[in-house]
N, CA, C and O of each residue as an XYZ file, in Angstrom:
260
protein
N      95.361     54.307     84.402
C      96.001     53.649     85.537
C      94.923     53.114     86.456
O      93.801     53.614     86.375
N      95.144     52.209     87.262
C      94.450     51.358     88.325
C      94.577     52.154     89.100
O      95.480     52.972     89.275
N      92.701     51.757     90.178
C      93.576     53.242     91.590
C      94.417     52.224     92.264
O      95.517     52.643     92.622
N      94.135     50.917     92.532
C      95.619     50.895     93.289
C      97.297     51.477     93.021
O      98.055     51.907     93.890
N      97.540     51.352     91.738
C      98.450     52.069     91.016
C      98.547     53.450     91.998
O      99.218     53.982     92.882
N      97.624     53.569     91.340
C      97.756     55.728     91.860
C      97.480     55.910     93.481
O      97.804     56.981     93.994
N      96.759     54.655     94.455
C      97.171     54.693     95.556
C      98.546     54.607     96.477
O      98.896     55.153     97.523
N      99.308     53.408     95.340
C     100.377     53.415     95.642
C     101.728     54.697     95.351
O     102.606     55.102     96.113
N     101.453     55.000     94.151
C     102.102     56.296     94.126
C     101.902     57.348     94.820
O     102.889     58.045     95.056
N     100.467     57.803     95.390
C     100.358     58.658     96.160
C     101.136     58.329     97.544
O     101.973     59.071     98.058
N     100.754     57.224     97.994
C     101.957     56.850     99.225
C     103.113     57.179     99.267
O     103.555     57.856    100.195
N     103.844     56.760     98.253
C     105.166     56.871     98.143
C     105.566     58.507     97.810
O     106.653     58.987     98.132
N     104.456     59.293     97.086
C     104.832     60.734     96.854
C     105.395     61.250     98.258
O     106.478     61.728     98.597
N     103.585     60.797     99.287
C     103.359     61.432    100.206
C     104.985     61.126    101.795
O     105.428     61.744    102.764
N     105.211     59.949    101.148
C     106.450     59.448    102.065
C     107.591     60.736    101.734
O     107.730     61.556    102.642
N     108.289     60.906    100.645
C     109.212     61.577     99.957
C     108.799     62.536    100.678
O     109.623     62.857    101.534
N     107.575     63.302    100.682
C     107.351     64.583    100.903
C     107.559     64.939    102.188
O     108.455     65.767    102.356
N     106.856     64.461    103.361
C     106.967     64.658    104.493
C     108.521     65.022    105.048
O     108.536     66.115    105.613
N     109.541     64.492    105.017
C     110.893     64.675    105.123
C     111.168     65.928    104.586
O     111.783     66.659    105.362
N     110.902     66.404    103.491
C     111.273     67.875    102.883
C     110.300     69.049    103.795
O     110.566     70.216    104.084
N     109.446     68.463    104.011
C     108.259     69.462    104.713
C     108.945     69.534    105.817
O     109.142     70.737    105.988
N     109.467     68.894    106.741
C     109.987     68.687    107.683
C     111.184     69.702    107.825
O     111.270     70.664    108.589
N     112.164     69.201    106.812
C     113.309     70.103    106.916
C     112.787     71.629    106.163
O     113.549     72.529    106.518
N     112.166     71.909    105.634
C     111.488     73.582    105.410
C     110.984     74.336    106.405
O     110.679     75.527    106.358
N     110.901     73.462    107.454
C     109.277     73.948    108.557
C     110.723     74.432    109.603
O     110.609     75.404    110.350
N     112.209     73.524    109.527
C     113.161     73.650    110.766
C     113.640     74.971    109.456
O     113.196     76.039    109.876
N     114.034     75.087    108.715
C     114.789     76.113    107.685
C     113.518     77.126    108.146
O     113.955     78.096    108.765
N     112.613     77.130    108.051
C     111.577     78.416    108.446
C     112.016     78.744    110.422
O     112.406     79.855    110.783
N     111.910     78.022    111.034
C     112.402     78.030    112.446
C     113.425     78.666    112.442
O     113.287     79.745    113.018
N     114.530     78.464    111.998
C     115.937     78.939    112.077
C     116.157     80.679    111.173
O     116.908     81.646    111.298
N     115.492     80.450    110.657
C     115.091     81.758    109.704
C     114.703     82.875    110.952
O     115.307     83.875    111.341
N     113.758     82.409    111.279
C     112.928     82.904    112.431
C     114.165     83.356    113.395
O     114.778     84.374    113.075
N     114.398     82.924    114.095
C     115.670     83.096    115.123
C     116.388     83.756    114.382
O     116.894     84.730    114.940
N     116.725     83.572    112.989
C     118.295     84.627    112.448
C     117.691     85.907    112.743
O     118.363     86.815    113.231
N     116.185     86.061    112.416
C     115.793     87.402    111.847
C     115.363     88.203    113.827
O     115.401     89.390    114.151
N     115.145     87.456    114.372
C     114.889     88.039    115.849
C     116.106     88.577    116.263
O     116.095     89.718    116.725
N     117.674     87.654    116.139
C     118.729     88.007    116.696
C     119.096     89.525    115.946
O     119.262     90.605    116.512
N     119.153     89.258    114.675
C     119.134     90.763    114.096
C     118.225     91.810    114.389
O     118.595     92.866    113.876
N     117.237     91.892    114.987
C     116.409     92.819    115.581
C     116.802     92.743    116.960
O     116.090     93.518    117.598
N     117.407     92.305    117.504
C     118.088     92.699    118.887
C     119.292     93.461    118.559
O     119.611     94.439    119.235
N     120.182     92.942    117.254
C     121.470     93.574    117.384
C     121.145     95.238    116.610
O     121.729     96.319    116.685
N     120.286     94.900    116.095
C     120.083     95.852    114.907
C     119.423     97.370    116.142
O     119.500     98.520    115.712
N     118.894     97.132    117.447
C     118.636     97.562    118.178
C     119.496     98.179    118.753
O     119.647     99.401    118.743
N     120.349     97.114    119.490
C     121.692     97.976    120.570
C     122.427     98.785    119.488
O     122.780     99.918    119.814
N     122.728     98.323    118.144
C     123.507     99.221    117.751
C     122.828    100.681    117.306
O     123.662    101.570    117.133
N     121.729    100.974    117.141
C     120.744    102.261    117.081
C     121.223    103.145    118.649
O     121.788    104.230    118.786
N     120.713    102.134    119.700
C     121.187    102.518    120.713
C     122.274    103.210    121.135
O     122.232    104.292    121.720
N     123.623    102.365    120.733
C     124.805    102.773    120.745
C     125.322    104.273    119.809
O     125.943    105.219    120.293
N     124.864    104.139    118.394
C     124.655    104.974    117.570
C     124.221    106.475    118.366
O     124.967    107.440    118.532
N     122.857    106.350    118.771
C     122.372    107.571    119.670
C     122.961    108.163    120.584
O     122.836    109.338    120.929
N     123.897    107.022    121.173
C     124.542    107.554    122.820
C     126.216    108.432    121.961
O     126.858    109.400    122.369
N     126.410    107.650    120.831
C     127.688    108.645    120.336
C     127.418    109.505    120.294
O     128.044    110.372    120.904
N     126.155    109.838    119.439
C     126.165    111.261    119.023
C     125.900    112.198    120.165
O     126.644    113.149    120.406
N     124.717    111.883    120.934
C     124.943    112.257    121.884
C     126.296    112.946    122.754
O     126.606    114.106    123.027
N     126.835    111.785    122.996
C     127.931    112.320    123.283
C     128.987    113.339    122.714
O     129.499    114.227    123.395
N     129.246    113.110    121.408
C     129.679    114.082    120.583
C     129.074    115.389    120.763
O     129.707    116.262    121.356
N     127.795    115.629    120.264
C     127.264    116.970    120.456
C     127.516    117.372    121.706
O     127.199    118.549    121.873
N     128.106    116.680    122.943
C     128.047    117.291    124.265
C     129.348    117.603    124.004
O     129.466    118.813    123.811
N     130.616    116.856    123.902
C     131.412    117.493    123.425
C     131.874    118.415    122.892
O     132.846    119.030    123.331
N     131.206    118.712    121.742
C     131.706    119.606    120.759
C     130.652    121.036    120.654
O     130.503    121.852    119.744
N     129.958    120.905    122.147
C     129.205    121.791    123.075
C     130.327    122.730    123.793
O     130.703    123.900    123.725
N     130.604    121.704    124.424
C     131.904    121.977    125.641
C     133.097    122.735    125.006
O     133.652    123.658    125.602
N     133.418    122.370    123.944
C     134.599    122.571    123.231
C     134.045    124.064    122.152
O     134.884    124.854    121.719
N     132.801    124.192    121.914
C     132.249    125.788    121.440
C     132.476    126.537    123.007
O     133.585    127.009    123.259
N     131.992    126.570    123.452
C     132.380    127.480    124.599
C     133.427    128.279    124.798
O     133.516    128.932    125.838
């Protein structure tokens, strides 16, 4: 092949490509955010989790007596 040939194909690869890179880089972004929101929820509910039992064992404290 001619390098113009293979200059021109590289252009045109490099065109195609950029757009996919693009939308991977926002799919990596959004990824990002799913996985933070789940480490917040994944949090309160540990939280919440602790304060039942908590509570329970105080209960069922109260209720041995």
């Amino acid at each position: 092949m001619d390098v113009e040939l293979l200059q021109a194909l590289r252009t045109v690869i490099k065109e195609e490509i950029e757009p996919v890179k693009k939308d991977l880089e926002n799919v990596k972004q959004g990824l990002e955010n799913v996985k933070q929101e789940l480490l917040v929820e994944i949090r309160q509910v540990k939280q919440q989790i602790i304060k039942d039992i908590s509570t329970s064992l105080s209960q069922y404290s109260k209720n041995s007596e």
